[in-house]
N, C-alpha and C positions, 0 to 999 in steps of 0.2 A: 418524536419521529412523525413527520408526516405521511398521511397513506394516502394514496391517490387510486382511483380505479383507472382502468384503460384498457380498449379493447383492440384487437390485433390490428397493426395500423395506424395505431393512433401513437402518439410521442408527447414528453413534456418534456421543458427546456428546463437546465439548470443555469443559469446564468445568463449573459449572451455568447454562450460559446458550446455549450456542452446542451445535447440532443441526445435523451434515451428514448427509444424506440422502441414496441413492443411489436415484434418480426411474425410471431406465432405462440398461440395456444394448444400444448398437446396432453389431454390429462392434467397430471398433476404439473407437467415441464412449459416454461416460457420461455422464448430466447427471444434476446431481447438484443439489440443493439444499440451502439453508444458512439457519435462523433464527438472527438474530443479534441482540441491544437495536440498537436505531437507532442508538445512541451509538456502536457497534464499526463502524468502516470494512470494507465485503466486497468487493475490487475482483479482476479476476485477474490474473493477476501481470505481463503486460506490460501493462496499466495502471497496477497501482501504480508498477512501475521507471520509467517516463513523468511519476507525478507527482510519483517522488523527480527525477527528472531537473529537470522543472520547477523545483523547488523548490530544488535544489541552484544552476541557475543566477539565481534571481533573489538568492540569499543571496551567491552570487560580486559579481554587479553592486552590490547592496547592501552590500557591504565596499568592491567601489572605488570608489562616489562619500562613503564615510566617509572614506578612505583621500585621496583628491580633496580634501575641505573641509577635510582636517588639515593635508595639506600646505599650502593654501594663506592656513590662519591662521598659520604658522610661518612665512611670507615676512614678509622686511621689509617694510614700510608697509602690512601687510592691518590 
């Protein structure tokens, strides 16, 4: 992991496309902002684990009713 310090105001660039910004310091809270192409997904992070989550269970479900229609072309008289 790289740590960077940065004070309100200040931005560092990930690549040439993507600009995080640090907007304000309050206590323990930063908000920070991020320009990104529209293309690049920007969620935080118990979002996105949520919509691996999703995502992971519809590909489960999604294997067993493949798993379901095989077996039941492989019975006698399907």
């Amino acid at each position: 992991m790289l740590v960077l310090t940065r004070k309100s105001n200040q931005s560092i660039m990930i690549g040439d496309d993507i600009e995080v910004s640090v907007l304000s310091i309050m206590g323990e809270k930063v908000r920070i902002g991020i320009q990104a192409p529209r293309d690049i997904p920007v969620f935080r992070k118990e979002v996105y684990l949520e919509i691996q989550q999703e995502r992971a269970e519809e590909l489960a479900s999604v294997s067993n009713e493949v798993d379901q229609a095989l077996h039941r072309l492989g019975e006698p008289g399907a």
